[in-house]
N, C-alpha and C positions, 0 to 999 in steps of 0.2 A: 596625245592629250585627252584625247574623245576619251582614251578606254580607261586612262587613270580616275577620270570622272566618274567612268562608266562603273570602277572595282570600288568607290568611295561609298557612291550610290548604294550597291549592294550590299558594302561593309555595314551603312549605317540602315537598313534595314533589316540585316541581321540581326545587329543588335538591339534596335528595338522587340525586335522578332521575339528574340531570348530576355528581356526584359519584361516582356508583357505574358509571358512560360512562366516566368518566375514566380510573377504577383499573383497568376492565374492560380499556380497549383498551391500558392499558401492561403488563399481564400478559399479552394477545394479543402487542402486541409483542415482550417477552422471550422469549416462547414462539416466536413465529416467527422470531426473530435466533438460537437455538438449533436448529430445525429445520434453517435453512441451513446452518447450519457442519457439521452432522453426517449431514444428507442428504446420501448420495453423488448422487442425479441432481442434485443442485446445489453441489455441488463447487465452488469458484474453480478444480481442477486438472482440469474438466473441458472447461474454456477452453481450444481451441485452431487453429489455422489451416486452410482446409479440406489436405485431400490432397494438391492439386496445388500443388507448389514450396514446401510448405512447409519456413521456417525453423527452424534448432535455435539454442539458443545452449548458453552454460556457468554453471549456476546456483552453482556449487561453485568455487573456485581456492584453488591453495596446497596442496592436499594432494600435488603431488610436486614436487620443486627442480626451480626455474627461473634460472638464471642462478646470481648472488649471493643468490641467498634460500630461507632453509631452508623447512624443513618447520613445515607450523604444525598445532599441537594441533585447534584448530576452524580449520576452513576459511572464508577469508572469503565470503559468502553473498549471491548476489542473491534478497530479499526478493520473489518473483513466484511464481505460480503453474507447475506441472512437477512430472514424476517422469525424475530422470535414468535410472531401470533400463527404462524405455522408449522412450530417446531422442524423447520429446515435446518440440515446440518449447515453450520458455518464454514463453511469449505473457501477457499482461494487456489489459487495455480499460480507457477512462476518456472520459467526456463532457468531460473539461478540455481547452482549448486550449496549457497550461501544467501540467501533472502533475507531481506531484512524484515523484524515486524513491529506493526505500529498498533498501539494502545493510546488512548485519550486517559491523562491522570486528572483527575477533577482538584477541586480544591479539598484539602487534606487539614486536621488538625496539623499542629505547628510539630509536634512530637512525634510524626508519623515518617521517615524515611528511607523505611527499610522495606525493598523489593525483593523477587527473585523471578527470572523467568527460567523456563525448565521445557527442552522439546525429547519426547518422546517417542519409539515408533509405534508401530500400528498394535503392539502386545503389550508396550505401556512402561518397556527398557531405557532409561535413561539414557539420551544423546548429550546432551549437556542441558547442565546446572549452572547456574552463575547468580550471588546475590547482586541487587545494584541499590547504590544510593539513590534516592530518588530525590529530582529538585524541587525546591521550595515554592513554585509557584505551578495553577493549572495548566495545561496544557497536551498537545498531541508529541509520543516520545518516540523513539523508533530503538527497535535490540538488534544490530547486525550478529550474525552468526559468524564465529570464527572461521577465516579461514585455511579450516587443518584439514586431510583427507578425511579425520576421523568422525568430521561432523559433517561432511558430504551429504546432500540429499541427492539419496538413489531415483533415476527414475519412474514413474508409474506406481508410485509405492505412496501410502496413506502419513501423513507425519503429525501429530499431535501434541499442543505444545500452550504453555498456562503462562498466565502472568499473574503473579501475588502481591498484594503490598500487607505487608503484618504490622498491625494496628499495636500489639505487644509483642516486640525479640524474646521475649520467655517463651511467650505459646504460639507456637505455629498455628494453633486452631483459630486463634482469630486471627482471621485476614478478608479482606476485599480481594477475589481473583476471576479471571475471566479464563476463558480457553477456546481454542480453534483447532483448524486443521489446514492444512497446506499437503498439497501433490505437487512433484515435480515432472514438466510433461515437457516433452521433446520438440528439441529447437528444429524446424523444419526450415528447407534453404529459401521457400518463399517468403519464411517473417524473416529471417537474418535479412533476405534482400529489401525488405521493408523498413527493419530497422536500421540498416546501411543508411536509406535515402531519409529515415526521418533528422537523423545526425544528432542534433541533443534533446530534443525533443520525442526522444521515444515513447512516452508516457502515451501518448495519441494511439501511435501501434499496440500497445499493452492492451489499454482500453480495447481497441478494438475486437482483440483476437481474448479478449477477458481474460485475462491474466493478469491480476490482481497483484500481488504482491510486488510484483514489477513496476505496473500503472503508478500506485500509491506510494513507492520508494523514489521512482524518479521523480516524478512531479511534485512529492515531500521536498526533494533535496534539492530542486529547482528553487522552490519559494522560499526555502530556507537560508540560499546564497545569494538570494534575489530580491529581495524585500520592496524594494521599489517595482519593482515589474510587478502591473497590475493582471495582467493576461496570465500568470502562474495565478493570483489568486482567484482569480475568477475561474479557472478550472479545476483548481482545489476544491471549489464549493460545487460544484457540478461535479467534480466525483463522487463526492463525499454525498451528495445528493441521490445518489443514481445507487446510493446501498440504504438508502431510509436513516440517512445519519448527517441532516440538514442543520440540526442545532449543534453539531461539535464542530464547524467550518468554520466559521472567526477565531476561533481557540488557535494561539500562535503554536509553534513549534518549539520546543523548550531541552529537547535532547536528543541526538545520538546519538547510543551507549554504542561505543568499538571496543570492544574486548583486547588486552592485550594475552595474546597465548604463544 
């Protein structure tokens, strides 16, 4: 009798044991998904190419007439890491072979629907082209890349890649478009093991290890299925903060585009 007590006792001190492990290390985790975003040595907009032949792109378009199309209040926005008053290249990283990417569409005349996004490689050959409808109200959109071998991103290798919205289907020259750049860089077995224990919440690990595209895809598609969960969007805004892109954070999410190929 003593010892059945005695095996009760210890059952339920384990358990609490492993209960109090649990809540420990998700309060570590929030604390440390916090420290990244507001650690300047770990910055996502510390991310960038080394010195030699480093690219720029344009994270901003729209803020002066182009062609047929006016001026726009908010400028349409590539959702990447950069500070334009430094001319840093806009660079991101992702372990994906297939990334997705995210642009902010501002409010748009009523007439305006027509996009394309377009990723190239580091010499400026077409990887894929795809026009897209674009929808009728502001918001942050995201373009997943198909997944075919043929649009594979190789690792280590420079990828450059434009979002357009053309103001007139006649003239390609007037358009609102932005461009960036994405690297794809090697899944090493201490972030899989990382990402193993974070479980859906990989965004956290992303952040950490600054890899972008990743960060900002998961934790998109979190808040996107999630609408009621406040803690996606409050780390929405903390990310989106920790790249100098604090006023496109209340902007809802308004698209997907998944390629059918």
């Amino acid at each position: 009798m003593n010892q059945n007590k005695s095996f009760q006792k210890q059952r339920k001190l384990t358990f609490i044991t492993l209960v109090f492990f649990s809540l420990a290390t998700s309060q570590v985790q929030a604390q440390s998904f916090n420290n990244i975003i507001y650690n300047k040595q770990n910055k996502p907009t510390d991310q960038q190419f080394p010195d030699d032949d480093a690219p720029t792109g344009r994270r901003r378009g729209g803020t002066s007439r182009r062609g047929d199309c006016p001026n726009l209040k908010t400028p349409l926005t590539a959702l990447v890491p950069g500070e334009e008053t430094n001319n840093k290249s806009f660079l991101g990283t992702t372990i994906s072979e297939y990334p997705s990417f995210w642009v902010y569409l501002p409010q748009l005349a009523s007439d305006i629907r027509s996009g394309e996004f377009v990723l190239q490689d580091q010499e400026g050959n077409d990887i894929w082209r795809t026009p897209i409808t674009l929808p009728g109200k502001p918001g942050a959109i995201a373009v997943k890349l198909p997944q075919n071998p043929q649009y594979a991103l190789k690792p280590n290798l420079k990828y450059h890649w434009y979002f357009n919205v053309y103001c007139s289907p006649a003239q390609k020259s007037s358009a609102y478009f932005v461009d960036a750049w994405v690297r794809r860089v090697t899944l090493t077995p201490q972030l899989q093991q990382q990402l193993n224990n974070a479980k859906s919440q990989k965004y956290k690990v992303y952040a950490a290890n600054n890899i972008w595209y990743d960060a900002i895809t998961n934790l998109g598609e979190l808040r996107r299925n999630n609408s009621g969960v406040g803690a996606f969007v409050e780390d929405w805004t903390k990310l989106l903060k920790s790249v100098n892109l604090p006023e496109l954070a209340p902007a809802p999410i308004v698209q997907i585009y998944t390629p059918f190929i």
